[in-house]
N, C-alpha and C positions, 0 to 999 in steps of 0.2 A: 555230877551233882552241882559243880559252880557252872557248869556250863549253863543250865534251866535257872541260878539263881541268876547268871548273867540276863540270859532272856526275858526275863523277868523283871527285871530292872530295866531294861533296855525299852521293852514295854510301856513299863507304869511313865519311861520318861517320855516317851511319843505322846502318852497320853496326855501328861502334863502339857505338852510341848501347844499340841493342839488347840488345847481347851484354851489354853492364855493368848492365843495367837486368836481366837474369835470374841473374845472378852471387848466390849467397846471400853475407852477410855472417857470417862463421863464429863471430867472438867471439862472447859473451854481454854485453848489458850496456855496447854501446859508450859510452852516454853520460855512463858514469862517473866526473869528477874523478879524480885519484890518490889523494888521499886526502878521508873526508868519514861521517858517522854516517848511517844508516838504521835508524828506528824497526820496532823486532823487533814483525809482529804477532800476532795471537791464531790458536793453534794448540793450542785445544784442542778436541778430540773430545766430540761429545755420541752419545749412545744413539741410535742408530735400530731401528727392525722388521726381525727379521731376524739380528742381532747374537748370539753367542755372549759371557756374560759368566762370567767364572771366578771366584767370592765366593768369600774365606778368613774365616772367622768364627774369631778364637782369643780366648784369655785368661789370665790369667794361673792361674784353674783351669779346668781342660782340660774337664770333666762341668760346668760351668757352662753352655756355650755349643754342647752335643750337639746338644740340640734344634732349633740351627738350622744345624747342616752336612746335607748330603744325605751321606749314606751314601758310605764308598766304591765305587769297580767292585771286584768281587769277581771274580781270575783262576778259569780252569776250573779244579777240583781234577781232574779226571780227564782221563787224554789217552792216545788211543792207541800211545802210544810213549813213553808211560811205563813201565821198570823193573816187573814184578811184586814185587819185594822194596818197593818205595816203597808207603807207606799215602797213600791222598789227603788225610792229614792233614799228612803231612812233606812232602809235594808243594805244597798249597798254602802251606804257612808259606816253602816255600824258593824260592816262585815269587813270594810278597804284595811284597815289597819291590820287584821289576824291572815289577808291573803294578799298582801304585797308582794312581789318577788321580782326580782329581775330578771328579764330573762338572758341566756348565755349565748355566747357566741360558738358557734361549732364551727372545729377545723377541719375542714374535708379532706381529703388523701393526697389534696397536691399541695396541702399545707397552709391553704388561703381561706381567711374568716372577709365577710361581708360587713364592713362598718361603717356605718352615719355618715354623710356627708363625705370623708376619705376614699368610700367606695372599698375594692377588694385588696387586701392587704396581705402579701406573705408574711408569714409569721411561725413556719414552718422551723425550728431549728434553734429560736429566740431562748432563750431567757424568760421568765414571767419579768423579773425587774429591766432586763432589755424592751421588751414590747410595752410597761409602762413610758419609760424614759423617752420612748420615740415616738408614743403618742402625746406624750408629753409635748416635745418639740413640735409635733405638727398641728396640734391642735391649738398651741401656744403663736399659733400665727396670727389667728384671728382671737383668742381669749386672753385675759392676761391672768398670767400665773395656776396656769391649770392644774388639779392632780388628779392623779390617776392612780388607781390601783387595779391589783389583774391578780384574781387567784384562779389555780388549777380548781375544779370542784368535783372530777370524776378522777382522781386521785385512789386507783387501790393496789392491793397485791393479792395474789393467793397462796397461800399455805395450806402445802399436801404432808401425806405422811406419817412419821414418826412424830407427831404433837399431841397435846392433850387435845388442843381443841382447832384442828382443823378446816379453814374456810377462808371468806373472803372479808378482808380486811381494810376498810376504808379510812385514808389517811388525810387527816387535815393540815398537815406542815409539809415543807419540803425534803425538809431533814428528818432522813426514816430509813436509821439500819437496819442491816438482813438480824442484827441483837434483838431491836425495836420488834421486830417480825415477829421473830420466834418467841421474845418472851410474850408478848400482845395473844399467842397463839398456848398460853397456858407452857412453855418452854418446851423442848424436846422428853420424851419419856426414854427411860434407861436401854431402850430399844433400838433407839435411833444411832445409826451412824455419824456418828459429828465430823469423821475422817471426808466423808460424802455428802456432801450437801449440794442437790444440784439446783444450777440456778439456771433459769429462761426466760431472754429475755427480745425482745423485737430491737433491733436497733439498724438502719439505713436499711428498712425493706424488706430484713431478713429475719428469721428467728433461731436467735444463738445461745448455746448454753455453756457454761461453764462448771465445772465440779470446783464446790470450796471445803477447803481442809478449818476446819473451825478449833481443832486444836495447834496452828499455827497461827503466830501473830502478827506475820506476812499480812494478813488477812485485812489487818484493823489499817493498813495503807495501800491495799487495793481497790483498783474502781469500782469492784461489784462489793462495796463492802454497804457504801448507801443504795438506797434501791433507786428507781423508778418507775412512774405509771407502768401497769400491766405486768408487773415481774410476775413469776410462778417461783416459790419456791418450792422444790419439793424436798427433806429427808428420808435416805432410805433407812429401809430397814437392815438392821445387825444380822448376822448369821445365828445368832440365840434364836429372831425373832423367826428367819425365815424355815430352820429346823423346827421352831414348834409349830410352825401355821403349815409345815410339810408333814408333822407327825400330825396333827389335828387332822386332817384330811383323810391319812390314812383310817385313820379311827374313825370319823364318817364314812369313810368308803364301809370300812367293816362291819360297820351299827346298819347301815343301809343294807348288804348282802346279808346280813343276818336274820333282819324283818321280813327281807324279802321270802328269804329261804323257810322261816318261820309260819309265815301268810301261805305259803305255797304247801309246806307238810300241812297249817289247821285245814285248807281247804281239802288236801288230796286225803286227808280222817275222814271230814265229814265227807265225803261221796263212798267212802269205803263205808263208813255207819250206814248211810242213808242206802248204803245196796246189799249190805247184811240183814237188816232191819228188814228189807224185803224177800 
């Protein structure tokens, strides 16, 4: 008799043992003091191939520093549902203001943009505020006092997964954690493995990924902690998530062989009706 209460117990605790052992831990960042400093790392973006960059060339006189803007886009003057009384001169003057845009500079695979008057420029590796700073200098030979600004404008990530709201993510700063990510992405659902978060990312040619542990606060001074252009994040899913989408299945399989076998007796009735009947 104590031997079966043994087993018994020995049991219920396996069971126990099990279920807590696939339980995800839902905080972020358990191992963290109440209070306590973490060193802010480096987050900033360099150029890759591929990149859209937006350069503003200005000065303090405006015909100094032509030569090195591209041109604006020029709206259509003529449109077929334009007014006959409108000349495509008052058309385009009262359309130039709402379709300005400048156009970008694209970085090609060997890392070199084509710009004004400089001609072809590596830029491959740079800094956004490195590749101001040098346009700076070089265009400051012939202007006085130039500025320059240079933002990233094809700037995204994506987020797969264990999220509420899964997709692609377009980011207007530099400074954009894999936190920024996930909460941007409606945060993780109680699903998600926070233990596993993988991350992929393109870096010198290659595509390389990483697993990040998000209930470690290692994390918040690792390099993959800021993102950059192109990352993929994905979360996986928990062992809760992937036992119920394994029992869902079964139960479709079973709903499925049911119908089937259900459609196959109505039919194999009525030819049995239809050949009694005769």
């Amino acid at each position: 008799m104590k031997l079966n209460h043994f087993i018994i117990a020995l049991a219920v605790s396996a069971g126990i043992t099990a279920c807590s052992s696939g339980k995800t831990v839902l905080p972020y960042f358990t191992d963290l003091p109440n209070d306590g400093v973490v060193a802010t790392g480096d987050f900033t973006v360099k150029i890759v191939p591929d990149d859209e960059l937006l350069i503003n060339v200005s000065a303090a006189d405006p015909a100094a520093v032509e030569d090195y803007t591209i041109p604006y886009q020029h709206p259509r003057v003529r449109d077929f549902n334009t007014s006959n009384s409108v000349t495509p001169e008052s058309y385009g003057l009262s359309r130039r203001a709402q379709n300005l845009a400048l156009q970008t500079y694209h970085v090609d695979r060997q890392g070199f943009i084509n710009f004004p008057v400089l001609g072809k420029l590596h830029v491959g590796g740079m800094t956004l505020n490195g590749l101001a700073d040098y346009l700076a200098e070089k265009i400051g030979e012939t202007v006085v006092d130039p500025i320059i600004t240079v933002e990233l404008v094809n700037f995204h990530v994506n987020v797969m997964g264990e999220v509420q709201n899964p997709g692609v993510q377009l980011v207007n700063r530099e400074r954009y954690s894999i936190l920024d990510a996930i909460a941007a992405a409606g945060d993780m659902t109680p699903y998600g493995e926070r233990k596993r978060v993988l991350l992929i990312r393109e870096e010198d040619g290659q595509r390389q990924y990483h697993r990040l542990n998000l209930n470690d606060s290692q994390l918040l001074e690792s390099p993959y902690f800021y993102l950059t252009q192109n990352d993929v994040i994905y979360v996986e899913p928990n062992k809760v998530r992937a036992a119920n989408a394994s029992t869902d299945q079964e139960r479709q399989f079973k709903l499925s062989m049911t119908s089937v076998i259900v459609s196959a007796a109505s039919v194999i009735a009525s030819l049995a009706i239809a050949l009694f009947i005769k």
